[in-house]
C-alpha positions in Angstrom: 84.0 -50.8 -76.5 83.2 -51.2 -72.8 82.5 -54.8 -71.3 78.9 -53.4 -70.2 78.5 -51.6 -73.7 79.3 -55.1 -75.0 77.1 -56.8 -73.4 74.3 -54.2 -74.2 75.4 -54.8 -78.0 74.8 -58.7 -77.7 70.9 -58.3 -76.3 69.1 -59.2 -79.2 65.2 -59.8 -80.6 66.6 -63.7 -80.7 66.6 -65.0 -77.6 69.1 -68.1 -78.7 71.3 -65.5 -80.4 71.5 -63.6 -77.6 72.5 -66.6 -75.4 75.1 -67.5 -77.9 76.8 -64.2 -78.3 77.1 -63.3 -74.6 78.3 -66.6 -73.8 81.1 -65.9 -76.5 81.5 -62.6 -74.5 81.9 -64.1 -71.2 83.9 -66.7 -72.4 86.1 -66.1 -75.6 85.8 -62.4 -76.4 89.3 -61.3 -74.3 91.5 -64.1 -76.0 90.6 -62.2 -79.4 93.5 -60.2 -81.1 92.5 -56.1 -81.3 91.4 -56.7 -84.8 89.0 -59.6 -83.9 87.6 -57.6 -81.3 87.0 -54.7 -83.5 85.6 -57.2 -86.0 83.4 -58.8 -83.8 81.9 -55.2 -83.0 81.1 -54.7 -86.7 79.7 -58.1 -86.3 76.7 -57.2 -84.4 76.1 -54.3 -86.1 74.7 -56.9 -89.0 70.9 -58.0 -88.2 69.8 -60.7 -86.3 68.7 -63.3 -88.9 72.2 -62.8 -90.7 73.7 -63.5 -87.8 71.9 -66.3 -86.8 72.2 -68.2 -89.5 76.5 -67.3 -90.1 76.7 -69.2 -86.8 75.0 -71.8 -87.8 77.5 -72.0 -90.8 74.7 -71.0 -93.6 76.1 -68.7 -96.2 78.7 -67.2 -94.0 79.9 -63.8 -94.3 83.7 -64.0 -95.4 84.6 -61.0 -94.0 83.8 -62.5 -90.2 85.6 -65.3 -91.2 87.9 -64.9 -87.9 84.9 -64.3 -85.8 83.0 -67.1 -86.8 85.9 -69.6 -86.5 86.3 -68.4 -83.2 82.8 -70.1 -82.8 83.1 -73.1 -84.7 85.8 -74.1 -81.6 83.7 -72.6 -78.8 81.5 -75.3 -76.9 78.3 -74.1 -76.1 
């Protein structure tokens, strides 16, 4: 996927989600392997409230594991 198609992907109906994830695009995305960047895609394919609250650490999804490590160490 594209950077602008990427950053298309990230606008969401949550305005703090949407902060978060195209911070993590600006800032974090391109040190991903190929796999985490595929994964991440699938990622925001899942609806906003799931991934809201999988950031927040609340009932994560184990199979974004990688992904949402990546933003345990990020510093928003």
């Amino acid at each position: 996927m594209n950077a602008e198609r990427l950053h298309w992907a990230c606008r969401r109906g949550l305005l703090e989600l949407d902060l978060v994830l195209r911070e993590f695009i600006d800032t974090r995305y391109a040190a991903l392997s190929a796999s985490e960047q595929a994964l991440f895609q699938a990622f925001l394919n899942e609806s906003d409230a799931d991934l809201w609250a999988w950031i927040q650490g609340i009932e994560p999804d184990p199979r974004y594991a990688p992904v949402l490590r990546c933003f345990r160490l990020a510093r928003f």
